[in-house]
C-alpha positions in Angstrom: 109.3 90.6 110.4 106.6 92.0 108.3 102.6 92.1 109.3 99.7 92.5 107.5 96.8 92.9 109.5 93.6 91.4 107.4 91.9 94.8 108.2 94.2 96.5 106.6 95.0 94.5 103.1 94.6 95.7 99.9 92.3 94.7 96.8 94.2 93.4 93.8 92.4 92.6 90.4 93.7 90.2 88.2 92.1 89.7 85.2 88.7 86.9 84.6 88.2 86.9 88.1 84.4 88.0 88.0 82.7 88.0 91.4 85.4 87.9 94.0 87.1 89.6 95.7 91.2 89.3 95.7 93.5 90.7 98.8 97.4 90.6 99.3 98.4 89.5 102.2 102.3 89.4 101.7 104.9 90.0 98.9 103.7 92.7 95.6 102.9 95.9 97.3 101.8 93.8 100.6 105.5 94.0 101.7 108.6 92.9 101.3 109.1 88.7 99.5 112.2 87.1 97.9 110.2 84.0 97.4 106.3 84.1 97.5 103.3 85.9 97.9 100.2 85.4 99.6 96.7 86.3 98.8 93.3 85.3 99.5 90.1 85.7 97.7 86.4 85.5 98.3 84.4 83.9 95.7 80.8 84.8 95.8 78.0 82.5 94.8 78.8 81.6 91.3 82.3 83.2 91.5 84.9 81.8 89.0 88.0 82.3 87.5 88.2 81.9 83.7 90.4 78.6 82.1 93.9 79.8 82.2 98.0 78.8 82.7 100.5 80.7 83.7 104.2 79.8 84.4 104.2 80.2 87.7 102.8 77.3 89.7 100.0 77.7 92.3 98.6 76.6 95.4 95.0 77.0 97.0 94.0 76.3 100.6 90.2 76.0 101.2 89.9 78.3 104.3 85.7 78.5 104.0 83.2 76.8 102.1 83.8 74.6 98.9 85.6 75.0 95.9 85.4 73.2 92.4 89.3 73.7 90.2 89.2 72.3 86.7 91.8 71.8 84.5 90.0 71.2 81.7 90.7 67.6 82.0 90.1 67.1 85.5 87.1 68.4 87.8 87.8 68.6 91.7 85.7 69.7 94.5 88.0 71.2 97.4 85.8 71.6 101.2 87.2 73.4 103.7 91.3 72.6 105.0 91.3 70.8 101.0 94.3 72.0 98.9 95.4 72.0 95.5 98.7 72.4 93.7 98.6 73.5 90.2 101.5 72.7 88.0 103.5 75.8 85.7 102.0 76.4 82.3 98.5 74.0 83.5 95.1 75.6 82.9 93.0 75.9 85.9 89.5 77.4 86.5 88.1 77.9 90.1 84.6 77.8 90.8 81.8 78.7 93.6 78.5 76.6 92.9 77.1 77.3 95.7 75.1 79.3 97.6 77.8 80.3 100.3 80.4 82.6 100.1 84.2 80.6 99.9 87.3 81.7 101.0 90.8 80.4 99.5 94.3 81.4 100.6 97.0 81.4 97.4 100.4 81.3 97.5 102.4 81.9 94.4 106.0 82.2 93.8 107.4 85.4 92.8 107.8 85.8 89.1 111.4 85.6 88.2 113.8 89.2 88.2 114.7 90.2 84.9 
């Protein structure tokens, strides 16, 4: 068993996240994963992510406050307990528009081992 106490997890910083902040909760240097990894972020007001895809698929749990994920096709908004799955290689942007802070778990799959 591994634990990670919230007081105690680190900041991570992927790129064209612009006000939020990201913290690993399991897997990377959060501990030991063979599968996944956990994160969650906070968004700020106006916090977003920029339009991207990666090859890894994604999925975000609303923990607090409201969340709007585009795919540049498709515009959602996600309230609290609301989750989204986002397909490998599909562009996704989040977004805060409001004036409260949000709060989103993520849980990724580990990128494949060389």
């Amino acid at each position: 068993m591994h634990v990670t106490r919230f007081k105690d997890a680190k900041p991570y910083f992927p790129p064209g996240h612009n006000d939020m902040r990201c913290l690993r909760l399991q897997g990377h240097e959060a501990g030991p994963a063979e599968q996944l990894w956990l994160g969650v972020s906070q968004l700020l007001p106006g916090g977003h992510t920029s339009l991207d895809a990666s090859q890894l698929e994604k999925y975000y749990v609303v923990l607090e406050g409201e969340l709007v994920v585009e795919n540049g096709a498709e515009r959602v908004v996600l309230q609290q307990w609301d989750s989204c799955r986002v397909a490998p290689g599909e562009k996704r942007a989040l977004k805060n528009e409001t004036n409260r802070a949000a709060t989103v778990l993520l849980s990724m799959p580990l990128p494949p081992k060389a």
